[in-house]
mmCIF file of the N, C-alpha and C atoms, coordinates in Angstrom:
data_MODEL
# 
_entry.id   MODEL 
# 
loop_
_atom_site.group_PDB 
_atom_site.id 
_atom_site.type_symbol 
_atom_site.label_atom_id 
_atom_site.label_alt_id 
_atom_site.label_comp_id 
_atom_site.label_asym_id 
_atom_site.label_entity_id 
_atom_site.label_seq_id 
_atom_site.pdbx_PDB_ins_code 
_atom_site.Cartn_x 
_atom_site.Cartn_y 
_atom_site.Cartn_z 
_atom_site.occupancy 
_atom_site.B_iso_or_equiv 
_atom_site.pdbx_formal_charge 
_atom_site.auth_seq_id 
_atom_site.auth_comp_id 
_atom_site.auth_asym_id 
_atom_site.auth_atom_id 
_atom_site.pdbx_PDB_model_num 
ATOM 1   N N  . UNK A 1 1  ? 0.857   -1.169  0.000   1.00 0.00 ? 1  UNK A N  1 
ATOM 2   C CA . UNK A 1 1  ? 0.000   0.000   0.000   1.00 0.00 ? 1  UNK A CA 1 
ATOM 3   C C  . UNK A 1 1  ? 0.900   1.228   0.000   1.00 0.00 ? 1  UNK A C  1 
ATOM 4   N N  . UNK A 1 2  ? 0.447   2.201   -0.665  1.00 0.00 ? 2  UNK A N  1 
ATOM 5   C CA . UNK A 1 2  ? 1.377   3.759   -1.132  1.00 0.00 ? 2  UNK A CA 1 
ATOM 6   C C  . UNK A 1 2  ? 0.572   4.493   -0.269  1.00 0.00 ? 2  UNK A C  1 
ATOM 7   N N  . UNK A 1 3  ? 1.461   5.707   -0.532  1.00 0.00 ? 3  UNK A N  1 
ATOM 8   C CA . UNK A 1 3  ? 0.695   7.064   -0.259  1.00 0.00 ? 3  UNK A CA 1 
ATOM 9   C C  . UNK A 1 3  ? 0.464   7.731   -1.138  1.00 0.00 ? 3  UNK A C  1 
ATOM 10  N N  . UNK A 1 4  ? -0.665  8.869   -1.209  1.00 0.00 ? 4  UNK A N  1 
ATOM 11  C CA . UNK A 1 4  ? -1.045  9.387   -2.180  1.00 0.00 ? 4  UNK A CA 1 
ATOM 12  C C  . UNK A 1 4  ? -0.971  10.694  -1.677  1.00 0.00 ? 4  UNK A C  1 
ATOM 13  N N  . UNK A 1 5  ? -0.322  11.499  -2.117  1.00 0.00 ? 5  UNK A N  1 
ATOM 14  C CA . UNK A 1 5  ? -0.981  13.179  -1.759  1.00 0.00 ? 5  UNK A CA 1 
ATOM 15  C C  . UNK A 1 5  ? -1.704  13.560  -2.757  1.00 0.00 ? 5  UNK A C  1 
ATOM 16  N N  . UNK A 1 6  ? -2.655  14.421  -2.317  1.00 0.00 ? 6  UNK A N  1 
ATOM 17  C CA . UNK A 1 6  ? -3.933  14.790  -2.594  1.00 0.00 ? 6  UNK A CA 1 
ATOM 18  C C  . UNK A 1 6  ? -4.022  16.449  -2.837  1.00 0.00 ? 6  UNK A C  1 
ATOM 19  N N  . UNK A 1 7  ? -4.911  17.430  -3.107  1.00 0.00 ? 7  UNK A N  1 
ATOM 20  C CA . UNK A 1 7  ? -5.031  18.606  -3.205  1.00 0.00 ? 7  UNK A CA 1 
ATOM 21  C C  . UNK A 1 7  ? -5.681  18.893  -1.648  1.00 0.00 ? 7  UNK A C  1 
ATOM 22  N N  . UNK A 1 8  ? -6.399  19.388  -1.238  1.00 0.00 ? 8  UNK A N  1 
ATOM 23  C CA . UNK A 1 8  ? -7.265  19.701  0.352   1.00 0.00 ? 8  UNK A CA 1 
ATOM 24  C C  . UNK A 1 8  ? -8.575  19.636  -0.409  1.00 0.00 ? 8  UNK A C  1 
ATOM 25  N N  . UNK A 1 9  ? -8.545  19.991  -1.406  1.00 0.00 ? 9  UNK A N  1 
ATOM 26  C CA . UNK A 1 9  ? -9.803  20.185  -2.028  1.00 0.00 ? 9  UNK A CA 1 
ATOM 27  C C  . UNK A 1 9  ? -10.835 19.110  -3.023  1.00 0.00 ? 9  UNK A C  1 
ATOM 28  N N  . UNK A 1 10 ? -9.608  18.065  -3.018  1.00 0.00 ? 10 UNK A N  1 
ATOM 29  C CA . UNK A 1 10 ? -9.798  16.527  -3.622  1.00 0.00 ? 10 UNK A CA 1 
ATOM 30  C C  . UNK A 1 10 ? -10.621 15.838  -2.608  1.00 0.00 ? 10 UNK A C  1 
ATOM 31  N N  . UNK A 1 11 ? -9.594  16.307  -1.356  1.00 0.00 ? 11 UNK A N  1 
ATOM 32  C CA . UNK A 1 11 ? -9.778  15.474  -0.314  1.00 0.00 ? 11 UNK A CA 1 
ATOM 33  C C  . UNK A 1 11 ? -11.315 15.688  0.634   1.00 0.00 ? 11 UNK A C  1 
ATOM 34  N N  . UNK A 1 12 ? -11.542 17.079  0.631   1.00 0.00 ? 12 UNK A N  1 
ATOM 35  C CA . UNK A 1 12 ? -12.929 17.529  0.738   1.00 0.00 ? 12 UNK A CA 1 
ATOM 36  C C  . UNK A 1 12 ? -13.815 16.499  -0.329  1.00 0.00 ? 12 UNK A C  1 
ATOM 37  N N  . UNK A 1 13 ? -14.200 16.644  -1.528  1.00 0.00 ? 13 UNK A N  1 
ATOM 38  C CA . UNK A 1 13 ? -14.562 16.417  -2.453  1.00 0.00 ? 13 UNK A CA 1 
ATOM 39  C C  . UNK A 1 13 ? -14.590 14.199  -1.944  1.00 0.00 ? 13 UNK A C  1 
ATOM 40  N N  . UNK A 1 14 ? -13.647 13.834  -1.788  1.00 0.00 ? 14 UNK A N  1 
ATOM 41  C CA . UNK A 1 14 ? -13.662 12.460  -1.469  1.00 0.00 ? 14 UNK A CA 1 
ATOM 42  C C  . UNK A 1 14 ? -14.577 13.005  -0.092  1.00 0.00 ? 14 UNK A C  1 
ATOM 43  N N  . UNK A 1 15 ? -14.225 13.446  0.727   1.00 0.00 ? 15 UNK A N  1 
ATOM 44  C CA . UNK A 1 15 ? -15.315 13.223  2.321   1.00 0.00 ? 15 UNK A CA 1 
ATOM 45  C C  . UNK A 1 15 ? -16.630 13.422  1.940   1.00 0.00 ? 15 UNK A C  1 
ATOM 46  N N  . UNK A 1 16 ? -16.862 14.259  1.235   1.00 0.00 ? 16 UNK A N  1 
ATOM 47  C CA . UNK A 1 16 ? -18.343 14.705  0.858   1.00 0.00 ? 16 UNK A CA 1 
ATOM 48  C C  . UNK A 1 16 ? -19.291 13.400  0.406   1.00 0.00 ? 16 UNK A C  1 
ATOM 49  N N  . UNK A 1 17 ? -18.193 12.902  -0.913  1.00 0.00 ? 17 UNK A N  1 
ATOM 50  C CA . UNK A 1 17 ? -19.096 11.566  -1.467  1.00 0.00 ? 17 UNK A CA 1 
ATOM 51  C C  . UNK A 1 17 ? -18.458 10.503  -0.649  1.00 0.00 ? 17 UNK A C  1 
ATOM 52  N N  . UNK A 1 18 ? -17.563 10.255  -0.164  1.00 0.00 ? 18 UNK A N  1 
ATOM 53  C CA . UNK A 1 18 ? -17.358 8.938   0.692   1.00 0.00 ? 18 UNK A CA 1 
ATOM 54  C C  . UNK A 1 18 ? -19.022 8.785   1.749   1.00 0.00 ? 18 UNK A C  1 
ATOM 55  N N  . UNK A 1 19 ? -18.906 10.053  2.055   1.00 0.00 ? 19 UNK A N  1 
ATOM 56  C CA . UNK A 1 19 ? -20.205 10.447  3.446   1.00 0.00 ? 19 UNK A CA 1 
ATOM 57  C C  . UNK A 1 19 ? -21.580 9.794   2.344   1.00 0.00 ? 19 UNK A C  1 
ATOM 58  N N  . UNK A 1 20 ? -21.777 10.050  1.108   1.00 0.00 ? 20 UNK A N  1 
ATOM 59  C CA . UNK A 1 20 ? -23.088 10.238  0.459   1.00 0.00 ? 20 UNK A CA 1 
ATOM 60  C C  . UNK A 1 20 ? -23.093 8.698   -0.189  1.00 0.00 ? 20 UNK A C  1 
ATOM 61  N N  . UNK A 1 21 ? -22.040 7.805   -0.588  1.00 0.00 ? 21 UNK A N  1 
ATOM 62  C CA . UNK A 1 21 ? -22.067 6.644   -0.961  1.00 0.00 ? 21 UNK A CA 1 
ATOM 63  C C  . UNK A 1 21 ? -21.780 5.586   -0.182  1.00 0.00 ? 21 UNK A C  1 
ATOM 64  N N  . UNK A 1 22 ? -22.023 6.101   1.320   1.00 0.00 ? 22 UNK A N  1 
ATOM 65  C CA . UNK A 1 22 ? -21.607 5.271   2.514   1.00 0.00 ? 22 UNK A CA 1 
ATOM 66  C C  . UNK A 1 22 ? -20.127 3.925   1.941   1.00 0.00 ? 22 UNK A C  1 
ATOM 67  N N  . UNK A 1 23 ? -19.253 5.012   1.390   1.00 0.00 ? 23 UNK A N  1 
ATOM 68  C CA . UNK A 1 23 ? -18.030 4.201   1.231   1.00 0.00 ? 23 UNK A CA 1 
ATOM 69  C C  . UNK A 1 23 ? -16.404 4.755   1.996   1.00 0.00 ? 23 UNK A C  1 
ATOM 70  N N  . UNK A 1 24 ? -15.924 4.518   2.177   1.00 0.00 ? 24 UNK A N  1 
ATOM 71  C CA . UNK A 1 24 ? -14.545 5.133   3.073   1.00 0.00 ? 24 UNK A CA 1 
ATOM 72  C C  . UNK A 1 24 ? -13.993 5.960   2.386   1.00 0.00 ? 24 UNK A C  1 
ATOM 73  N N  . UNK A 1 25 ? -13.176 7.033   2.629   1.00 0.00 ? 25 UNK A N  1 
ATOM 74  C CA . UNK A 1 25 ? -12.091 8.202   1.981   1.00 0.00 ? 25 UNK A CA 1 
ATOM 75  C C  . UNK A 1 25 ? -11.651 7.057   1.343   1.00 0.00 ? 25 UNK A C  1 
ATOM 76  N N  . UNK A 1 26 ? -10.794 6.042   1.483   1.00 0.00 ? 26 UNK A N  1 
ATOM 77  C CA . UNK A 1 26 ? -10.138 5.256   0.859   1.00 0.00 ? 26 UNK A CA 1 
ATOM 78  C C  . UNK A 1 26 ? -10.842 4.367   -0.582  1.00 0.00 ? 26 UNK A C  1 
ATOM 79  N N  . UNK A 1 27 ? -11.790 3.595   -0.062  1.00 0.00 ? 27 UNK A N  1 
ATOM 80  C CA . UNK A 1 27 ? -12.758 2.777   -1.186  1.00 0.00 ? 27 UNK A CA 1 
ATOM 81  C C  . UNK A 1 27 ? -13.451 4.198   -2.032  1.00 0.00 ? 27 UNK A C  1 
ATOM 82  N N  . UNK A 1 28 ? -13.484 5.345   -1.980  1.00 0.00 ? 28 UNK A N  1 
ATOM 83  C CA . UNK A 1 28 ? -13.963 6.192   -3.088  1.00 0.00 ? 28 UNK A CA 1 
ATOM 84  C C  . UNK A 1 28 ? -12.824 6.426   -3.597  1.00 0.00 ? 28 UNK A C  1 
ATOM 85  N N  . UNK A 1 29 ? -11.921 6.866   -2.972  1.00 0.00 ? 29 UNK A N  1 
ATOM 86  C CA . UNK A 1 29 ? -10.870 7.470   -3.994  1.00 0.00 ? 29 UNK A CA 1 
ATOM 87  C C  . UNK A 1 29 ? -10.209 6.005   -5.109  1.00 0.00 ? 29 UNK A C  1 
ATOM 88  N N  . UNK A 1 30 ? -10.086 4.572   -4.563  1.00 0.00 ? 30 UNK A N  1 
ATOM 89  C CA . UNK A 1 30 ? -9.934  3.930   -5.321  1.00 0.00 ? 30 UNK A CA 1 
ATOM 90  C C  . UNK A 1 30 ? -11.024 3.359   -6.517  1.00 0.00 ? 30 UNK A C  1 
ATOM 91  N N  . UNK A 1 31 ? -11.920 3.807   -6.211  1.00 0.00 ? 31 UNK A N  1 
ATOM 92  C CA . UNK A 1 31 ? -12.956 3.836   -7.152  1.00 0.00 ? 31 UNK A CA 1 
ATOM 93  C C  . UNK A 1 31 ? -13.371 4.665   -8.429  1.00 0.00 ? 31 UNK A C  1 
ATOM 94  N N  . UNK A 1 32 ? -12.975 6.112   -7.483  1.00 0.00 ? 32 UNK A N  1 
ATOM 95  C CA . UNK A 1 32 ? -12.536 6.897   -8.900  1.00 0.00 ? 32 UNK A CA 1 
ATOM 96  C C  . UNK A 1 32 ? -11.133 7.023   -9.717  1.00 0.00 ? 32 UNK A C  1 
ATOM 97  N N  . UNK A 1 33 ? -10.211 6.208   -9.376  1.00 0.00 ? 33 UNK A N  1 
ATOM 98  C CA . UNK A 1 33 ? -8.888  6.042   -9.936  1.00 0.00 ? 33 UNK A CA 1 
ATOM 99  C C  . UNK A 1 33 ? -9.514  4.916   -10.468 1.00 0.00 ? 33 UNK A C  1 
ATOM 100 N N  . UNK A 1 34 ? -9.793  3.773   -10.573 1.00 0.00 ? 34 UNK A N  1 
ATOM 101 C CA . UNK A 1 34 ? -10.308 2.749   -11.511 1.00 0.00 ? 34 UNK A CA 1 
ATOM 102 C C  . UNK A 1 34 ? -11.537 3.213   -12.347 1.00 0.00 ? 34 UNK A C  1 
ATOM 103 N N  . UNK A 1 35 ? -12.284 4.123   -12.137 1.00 0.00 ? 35 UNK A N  1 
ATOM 104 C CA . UNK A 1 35 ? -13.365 4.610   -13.103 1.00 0.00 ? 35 UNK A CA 1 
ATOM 105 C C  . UNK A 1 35 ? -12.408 5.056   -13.861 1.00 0.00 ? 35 UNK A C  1 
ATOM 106 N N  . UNK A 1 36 ? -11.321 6.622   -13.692 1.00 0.00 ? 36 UNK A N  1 
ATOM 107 C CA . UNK A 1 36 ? -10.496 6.821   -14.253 1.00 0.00 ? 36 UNK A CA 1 
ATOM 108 C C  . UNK A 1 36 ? -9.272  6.366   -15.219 1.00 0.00 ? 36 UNK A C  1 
ATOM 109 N N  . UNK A 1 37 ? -8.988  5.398   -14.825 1.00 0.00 ? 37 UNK A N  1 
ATOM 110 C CA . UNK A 1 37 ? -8.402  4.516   -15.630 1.00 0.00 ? 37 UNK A CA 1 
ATOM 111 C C  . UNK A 1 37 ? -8.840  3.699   -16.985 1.00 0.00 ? 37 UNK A C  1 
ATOM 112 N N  . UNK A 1 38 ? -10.077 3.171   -16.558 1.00 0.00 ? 38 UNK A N  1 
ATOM 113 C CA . UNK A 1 38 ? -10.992 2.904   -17.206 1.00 0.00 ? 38 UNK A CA 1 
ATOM 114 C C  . UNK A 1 38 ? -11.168 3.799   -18.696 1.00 0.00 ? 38 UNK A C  1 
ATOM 115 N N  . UNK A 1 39 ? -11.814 5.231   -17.926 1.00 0.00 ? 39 UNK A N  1 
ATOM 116 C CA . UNK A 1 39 ? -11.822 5.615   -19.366 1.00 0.00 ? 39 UNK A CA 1 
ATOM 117 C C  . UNK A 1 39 ? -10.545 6.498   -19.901 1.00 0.00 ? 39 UNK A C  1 
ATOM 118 N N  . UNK A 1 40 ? -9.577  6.372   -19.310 1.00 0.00 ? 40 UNK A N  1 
ATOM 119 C CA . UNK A 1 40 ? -8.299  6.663   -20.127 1.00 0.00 ? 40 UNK A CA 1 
ATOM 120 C C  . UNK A 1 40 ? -7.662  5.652   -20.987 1.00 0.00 ? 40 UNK A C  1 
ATOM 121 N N  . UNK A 1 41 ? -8.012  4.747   -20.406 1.00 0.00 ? 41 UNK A N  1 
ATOM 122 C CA . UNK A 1 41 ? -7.520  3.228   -21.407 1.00 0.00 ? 41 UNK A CA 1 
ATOM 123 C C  . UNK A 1 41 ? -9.190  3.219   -22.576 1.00 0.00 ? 41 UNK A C  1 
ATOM 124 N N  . UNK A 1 42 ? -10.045 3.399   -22.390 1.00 0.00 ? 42 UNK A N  1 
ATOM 125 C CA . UNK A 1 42 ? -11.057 3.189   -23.037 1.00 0.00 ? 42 UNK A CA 1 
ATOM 126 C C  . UNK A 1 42 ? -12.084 4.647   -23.440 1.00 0.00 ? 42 UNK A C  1 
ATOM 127 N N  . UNK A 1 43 ? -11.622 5.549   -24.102 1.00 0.00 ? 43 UNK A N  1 
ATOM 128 C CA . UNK A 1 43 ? -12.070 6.846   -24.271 1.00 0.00 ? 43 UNK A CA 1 
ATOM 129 C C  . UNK A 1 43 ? -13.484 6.865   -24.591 1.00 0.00 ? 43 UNK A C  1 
ATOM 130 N N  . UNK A 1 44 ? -13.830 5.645   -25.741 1.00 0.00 ? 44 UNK A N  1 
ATOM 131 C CA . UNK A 1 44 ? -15.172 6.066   -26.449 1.00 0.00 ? 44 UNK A CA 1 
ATOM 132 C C  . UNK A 1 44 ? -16.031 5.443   -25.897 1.00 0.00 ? 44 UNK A C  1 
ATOM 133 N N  . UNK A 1 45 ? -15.857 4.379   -24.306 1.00 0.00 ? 45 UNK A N  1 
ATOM 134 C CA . UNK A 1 45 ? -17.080 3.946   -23.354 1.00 0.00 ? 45 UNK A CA 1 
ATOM 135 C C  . UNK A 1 45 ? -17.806 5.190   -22.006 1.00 0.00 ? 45 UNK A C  1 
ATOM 136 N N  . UNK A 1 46 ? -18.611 4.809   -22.098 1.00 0.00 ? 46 UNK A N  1 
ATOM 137 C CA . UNK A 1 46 ? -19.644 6.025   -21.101 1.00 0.00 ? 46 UNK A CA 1 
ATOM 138 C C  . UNK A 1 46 ? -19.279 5.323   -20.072 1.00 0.00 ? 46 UNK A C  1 
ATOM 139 N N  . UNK A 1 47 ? -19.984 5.803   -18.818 1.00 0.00 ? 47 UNK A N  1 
ATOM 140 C CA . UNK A 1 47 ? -19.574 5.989   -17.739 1.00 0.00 ? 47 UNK A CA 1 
ATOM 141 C C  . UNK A 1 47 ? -20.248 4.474   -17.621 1.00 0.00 ? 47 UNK A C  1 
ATOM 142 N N  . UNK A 1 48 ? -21.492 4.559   -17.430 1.00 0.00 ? 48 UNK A N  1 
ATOM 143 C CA . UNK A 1 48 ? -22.630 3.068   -17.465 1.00 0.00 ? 48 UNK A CA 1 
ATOM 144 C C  . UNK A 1 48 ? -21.518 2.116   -17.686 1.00 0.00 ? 48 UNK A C  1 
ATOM 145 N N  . UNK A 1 49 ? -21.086 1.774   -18.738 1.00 0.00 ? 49 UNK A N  1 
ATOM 146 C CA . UNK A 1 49 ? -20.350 0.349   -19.409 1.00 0.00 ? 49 UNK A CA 1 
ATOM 147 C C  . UNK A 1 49 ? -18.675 0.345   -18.719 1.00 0.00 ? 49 UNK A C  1 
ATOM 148 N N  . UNK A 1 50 ? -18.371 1.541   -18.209 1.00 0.00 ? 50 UNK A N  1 
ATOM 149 C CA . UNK A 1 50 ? -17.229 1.217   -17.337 1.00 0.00 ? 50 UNK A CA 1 
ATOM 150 C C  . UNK A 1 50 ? -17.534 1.068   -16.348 1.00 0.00 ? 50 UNK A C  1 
ATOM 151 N N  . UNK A 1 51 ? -18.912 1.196   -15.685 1.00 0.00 ? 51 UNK A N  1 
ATOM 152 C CA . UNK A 1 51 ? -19.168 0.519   -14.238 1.00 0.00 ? 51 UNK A CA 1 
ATOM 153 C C  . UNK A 1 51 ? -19.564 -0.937  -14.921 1.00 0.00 ? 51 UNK A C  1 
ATOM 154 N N  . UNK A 1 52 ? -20.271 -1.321  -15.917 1.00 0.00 ? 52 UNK A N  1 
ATOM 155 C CA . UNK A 1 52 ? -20.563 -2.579  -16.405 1.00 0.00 ? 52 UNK A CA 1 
ATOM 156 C C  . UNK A 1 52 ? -18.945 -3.438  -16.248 1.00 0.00 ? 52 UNK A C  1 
ATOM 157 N N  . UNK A 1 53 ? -17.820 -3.155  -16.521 1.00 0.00 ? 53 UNK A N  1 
ATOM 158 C CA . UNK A 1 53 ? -16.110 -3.214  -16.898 1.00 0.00 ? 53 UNK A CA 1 
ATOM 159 C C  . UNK A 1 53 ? -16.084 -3.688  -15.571 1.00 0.00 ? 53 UNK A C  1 
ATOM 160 N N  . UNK A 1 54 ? -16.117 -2.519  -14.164 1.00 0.00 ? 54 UNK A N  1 
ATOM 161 C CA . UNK A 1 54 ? -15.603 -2.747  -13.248 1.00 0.00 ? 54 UNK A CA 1 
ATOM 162 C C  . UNK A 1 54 ? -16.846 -3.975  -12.547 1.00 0.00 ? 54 UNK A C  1 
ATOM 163 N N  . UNK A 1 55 ? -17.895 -4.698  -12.846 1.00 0.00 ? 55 UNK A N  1 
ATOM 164 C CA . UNK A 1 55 ? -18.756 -5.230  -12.408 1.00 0.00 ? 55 UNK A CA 1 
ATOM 165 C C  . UNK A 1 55 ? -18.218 -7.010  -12.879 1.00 0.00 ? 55 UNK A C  1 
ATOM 166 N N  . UNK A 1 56 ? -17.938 -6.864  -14.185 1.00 0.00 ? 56 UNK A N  1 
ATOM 167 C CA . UNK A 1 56 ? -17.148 -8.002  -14.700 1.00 0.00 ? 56 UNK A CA 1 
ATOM 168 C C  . UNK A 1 56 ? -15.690 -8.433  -13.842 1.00 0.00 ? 56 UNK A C  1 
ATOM 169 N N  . UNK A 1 57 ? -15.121 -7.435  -13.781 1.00 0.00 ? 57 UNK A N  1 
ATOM 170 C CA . UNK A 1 57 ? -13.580 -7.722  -13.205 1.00 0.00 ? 57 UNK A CA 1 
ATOM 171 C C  . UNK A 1 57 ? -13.646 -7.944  -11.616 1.00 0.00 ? 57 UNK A C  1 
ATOM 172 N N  . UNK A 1 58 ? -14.886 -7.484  -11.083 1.00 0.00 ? 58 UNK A N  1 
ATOM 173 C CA . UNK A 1 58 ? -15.261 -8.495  -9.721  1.00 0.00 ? 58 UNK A CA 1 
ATOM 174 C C  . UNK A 1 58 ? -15.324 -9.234  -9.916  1.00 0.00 ? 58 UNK A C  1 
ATOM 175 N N  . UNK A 1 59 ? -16.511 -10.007 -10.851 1.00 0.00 ? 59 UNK A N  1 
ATOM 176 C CA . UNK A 1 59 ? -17.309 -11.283 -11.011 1.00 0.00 ? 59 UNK A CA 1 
ATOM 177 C C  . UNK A 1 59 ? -16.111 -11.865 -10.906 1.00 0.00 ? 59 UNK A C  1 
ATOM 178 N N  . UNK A 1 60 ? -15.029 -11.833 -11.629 1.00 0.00 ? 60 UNK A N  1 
ATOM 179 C CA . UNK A 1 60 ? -13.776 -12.404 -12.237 1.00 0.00 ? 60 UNK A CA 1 
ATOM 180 C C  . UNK A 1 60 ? -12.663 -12.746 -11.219 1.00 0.00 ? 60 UNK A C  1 
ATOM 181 N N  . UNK A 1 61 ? -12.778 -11.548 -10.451 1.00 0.00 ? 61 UNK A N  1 
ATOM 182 C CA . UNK A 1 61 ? -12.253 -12.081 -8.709  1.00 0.00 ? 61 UNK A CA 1 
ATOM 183 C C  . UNK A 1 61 ? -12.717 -12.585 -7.870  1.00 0.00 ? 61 UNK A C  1 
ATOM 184 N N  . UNK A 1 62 ? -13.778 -12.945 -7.907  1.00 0.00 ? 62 UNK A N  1 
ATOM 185 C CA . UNK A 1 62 ? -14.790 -13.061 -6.858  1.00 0.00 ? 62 UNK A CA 1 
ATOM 186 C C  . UNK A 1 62 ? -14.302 -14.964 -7.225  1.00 0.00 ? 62 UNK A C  1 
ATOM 187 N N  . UNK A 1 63 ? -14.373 -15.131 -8.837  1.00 0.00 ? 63 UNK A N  1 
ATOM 188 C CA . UNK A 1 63 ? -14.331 -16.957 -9.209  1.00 0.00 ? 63 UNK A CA 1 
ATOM 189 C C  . UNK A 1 63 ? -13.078 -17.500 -8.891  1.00 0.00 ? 63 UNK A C  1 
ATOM 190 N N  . UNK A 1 64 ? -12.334 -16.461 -8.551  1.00 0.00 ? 64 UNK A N  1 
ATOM 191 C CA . UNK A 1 64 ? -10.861 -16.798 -8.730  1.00 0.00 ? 64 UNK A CA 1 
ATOM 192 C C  . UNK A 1 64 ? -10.027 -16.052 -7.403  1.00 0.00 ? 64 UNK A C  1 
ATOM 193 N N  . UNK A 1 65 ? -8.667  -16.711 -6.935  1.00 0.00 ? 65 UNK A N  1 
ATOM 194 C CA . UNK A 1 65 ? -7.986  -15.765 -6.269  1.00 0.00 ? 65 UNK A CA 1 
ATOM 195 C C  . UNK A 1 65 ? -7.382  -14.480 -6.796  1.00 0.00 ? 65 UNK A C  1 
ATOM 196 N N  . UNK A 1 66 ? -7.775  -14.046 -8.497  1.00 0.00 ? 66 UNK A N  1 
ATOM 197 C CA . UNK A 1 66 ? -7.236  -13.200 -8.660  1.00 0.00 ? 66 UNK A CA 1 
ATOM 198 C C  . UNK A 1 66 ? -7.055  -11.504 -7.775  1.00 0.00 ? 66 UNK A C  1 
ATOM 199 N N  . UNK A 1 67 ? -6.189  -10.911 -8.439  1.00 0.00 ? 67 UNK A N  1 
ATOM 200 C CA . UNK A 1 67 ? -6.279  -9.717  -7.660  1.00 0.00 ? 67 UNK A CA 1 
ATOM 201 C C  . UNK A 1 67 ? -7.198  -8.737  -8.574  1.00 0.00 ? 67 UNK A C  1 
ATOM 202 N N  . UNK A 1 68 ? -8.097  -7.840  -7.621  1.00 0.00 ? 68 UNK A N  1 
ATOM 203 C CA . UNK A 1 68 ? -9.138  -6.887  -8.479  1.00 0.00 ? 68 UNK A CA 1 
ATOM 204 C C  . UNK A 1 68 ? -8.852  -6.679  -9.381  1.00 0.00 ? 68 UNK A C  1 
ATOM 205 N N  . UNK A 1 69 ? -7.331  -5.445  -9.074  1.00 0.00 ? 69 UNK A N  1 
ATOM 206 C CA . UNK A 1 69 ? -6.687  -4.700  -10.141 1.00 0.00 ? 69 UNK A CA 1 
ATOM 207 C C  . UNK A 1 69 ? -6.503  -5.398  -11.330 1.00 0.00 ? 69 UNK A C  1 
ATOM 208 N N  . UNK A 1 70 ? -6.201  -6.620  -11.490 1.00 0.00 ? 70 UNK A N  1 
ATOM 209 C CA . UNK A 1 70 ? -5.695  -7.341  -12.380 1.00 0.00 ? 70 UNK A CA 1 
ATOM 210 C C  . UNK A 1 70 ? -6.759  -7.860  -13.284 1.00 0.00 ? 70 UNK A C  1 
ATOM 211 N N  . UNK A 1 71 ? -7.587  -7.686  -12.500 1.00 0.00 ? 71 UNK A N  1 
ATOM 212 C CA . UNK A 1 71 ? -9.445  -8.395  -13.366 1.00 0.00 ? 71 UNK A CA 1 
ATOM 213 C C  . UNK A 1 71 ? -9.961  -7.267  -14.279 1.00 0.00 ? 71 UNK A C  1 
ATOM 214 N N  . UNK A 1 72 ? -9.657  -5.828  -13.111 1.00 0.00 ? 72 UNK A N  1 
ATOM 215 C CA . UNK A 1 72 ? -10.103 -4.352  -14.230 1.00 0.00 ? 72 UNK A CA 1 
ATOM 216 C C  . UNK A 1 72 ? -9.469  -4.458  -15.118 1.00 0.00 ? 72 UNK A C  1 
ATOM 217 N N  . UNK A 1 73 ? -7.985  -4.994  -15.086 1.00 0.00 ? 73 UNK A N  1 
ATOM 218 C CA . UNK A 1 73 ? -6.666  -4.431  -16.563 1.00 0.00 ? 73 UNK A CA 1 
ATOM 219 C C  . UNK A 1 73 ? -7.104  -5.147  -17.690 1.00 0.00 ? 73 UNK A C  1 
ATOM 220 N N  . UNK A 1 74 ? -7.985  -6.119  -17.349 1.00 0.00 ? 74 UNK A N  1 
ATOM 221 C CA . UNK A 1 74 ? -8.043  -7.527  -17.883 1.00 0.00 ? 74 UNK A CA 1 
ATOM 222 C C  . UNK A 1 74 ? -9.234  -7.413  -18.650 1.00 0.00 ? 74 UNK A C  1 
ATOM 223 N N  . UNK A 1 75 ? -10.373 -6.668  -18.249 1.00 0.00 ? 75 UNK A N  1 
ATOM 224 C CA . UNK A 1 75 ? -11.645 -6.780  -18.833 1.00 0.00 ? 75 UNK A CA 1 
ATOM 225 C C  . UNK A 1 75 ? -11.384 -5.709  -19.318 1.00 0.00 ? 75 UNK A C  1 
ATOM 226 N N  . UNK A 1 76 ? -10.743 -4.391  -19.573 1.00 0.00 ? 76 UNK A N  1 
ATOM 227 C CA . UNK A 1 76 ? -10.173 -3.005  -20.142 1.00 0.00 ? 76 UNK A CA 1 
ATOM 228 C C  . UNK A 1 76 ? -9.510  -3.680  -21.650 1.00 0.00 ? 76 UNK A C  1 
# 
């Protein structure tokens, strides 16, 4: 596990929706770095079908010991 520095204003922005998607500072911000990723590797998919992306690359860990990350790179 890394560290990340952040802006103050990122980090606001993560508390706000961490608070509203009952998910942790941590599980949002890695959520929007894999949404992000997502559509930097994949420009011409909408938002919908890269949560569809990240829904597959669970399924895909969930059957297997794989690691998440490796299921998103994988279904990308």
């Amino acid at each position: 596990m890394g560290i990340v520095k952040i802006s103050e204003q990122m980090h606001e922005n993560l508390r706000l929706t961490s608070g509203a998607l009952s998910r942790s500072i941590n599980a949002q911000a890695e959520h929007w770095l894999r949404v992000g990723m997502l559509a930097e590797l994949n420009p011409n998919l909408a938002y919908a079908d890269i949560c569809q992306l990240l829904i597959q690359a669970e399924r895909q860990a969930e059957g297997s010991s794989a690691d998440k990350d490796a299921a998103v790179a994988q279904a990308a």
